[in-house]
C-alpha angles and dihedrals in degrees: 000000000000101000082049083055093047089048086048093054098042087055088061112027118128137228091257121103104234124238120245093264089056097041116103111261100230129178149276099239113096127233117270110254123198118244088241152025113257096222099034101027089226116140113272093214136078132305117055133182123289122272095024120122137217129222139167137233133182117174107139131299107019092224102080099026093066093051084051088068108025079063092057116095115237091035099114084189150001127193129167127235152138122289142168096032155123115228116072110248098343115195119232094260093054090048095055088064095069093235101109101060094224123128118205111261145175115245098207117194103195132183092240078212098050098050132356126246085232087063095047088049090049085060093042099055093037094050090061146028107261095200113059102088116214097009149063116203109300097351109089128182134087091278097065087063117129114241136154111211110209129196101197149040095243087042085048093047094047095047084055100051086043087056098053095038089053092041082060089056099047091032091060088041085053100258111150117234120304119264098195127136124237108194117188138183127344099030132119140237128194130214108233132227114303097246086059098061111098086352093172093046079065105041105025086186088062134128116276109161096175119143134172122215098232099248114110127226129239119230110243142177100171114125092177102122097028117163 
C-alpha cells in the first residue's frame, strides 16, 4: 500500500520544493552502508584518513554521475545519496515524489594533493547543464536539481567563483543564468540505498543521462566578488 501511494505521488509530483508542512516525515534510522566500494574496495563509511577532503555534487541521476568521479584520479571514494533537502533519511521512493525536498547527489571524498577542487568543479559543471532547474534532460523532478554541498568556507568561496567564471561562458554561448545550488554548512546528506552505490559498476547497460552543455569551464580559484 504504501509504496502504491509513493508511485502514486511521484507520478504526480510537481516542480516546486515543499514546505516543511508538506514534506514526508521520515525517520531517525540511517540508511544501511556497505563495508566496502565496489570499484576501490575502501570502506563507504566515516572516518576516513587524515588530509582528505569531502565535497558534494548534485547534476541528475546519481548513477552516472558517480562513475563520472570515482574515474577521476585523485577521488579515494564516491557514494550516492540525498542532499538539500527537508525529510530525515528519505528512501528513494520517498525522494522521487518530490516531498522530501532532496536532489540526488555524489558524495566525493578527494586527496586535496592528488587533484584540486578547481579541477573537480571544472568536471562537474562540464558533465551537465547548470541552468534547467528541476530538471536534467528528460528526467524531471526536484531531485534532479543541480547543486554543489560544501563543507567549508574556502570550499564555499571557490564553488562560487567557479559559478560566476563558468555563468560568463555560457552566458556568451546563449545559455540563460545558472540555477545551481550552492549548500553550505550545516546541511545534510544522506547515503542512499546500497543497490544504488556504484550502480553502473555493477550494471555496465545502465541509465546514465549526463550531458554536458559544450562549453567548456575555466579553472578558477578567485574568490574577489563572493556572495
Amino acid at each position: 500500500m504504501l509504496e502504491q501511494l509513493l508511485a502514486g505521488l511521484a507520478a504526480k509530483k510537481s516542480l516546486a520544493l515543499p514546505s516543511k508542512d508538506q514534506a514526508l516525515p521520515g525517520r531517525a534510522e540511517r540508511m544501511p552502508l556497505p563495508a566496502r566500494h565496489h570499484v576501490n574496495g575502501h570502506p563507504m563509511a566515516p572516518p576516513y584518513p587524515a588530509g582528505l577532503e569531502t565535497v558534494v555534487f548534485a547534476l541528475g541521476c546519481f548513477w552516472g554521475a558517480e562513475r563520472l568521479f570515482w574515474r577521476r584520479a585523485g577521488v579515494w571514494l564516491t557514494a550516492v545519496g540525498y542532499a538539500g533537502g527537508i525529510t530525515p533519511n528519505p528512501t528513494y521512493e520517498e525522494v522521487c515524489t518530490g516531498l522530501t525536498g532532496h536532489t540526488e547527489a555524489v558524495w566525493v571524498v578527494f586527496d586535496p594533493q592528488a587533484v584540486a577542487l578547481g579541477e573537480l568543479l571544472k568536471l562537474f559543471w562540464e558533465s551537465h547543464d547548470p541552468t534547467q532547474g528541476m530538471r536534467q534532460g528528460n528526467d524531471r523532478g526536484t531531485q534532479y536539481r543541480s547543486a554543489i554541498g560544501v563543507y567549508s568556507d574556502a570550499q564555499q568561496a571557490e564553488a562560487w567563483a567557479s559559478l560566476q567564471a563558468y555563468q560568463q561562458r555560457l552566458a556568451a554561448s546563449g545559455f540563460p543564468a545558472i540555477t545551481t545550488e550552492i549548500l553550505a554548512q550545516p546541511f545534510e546528506f544522506y547515503f542512499a540505498e546500497g543497490y544504488h552505490q556504484q550502480y553502473l559498476a555493477k550494471n555496465p547497460d545502465g541509465y546514465c543521462g549526463l550531458k554536458g552543455t559544450g562549453v567548456a569551464c575555466p579553472v578558477s580559484t578567485n574568490t574577489d566578488n563572493i556572495p
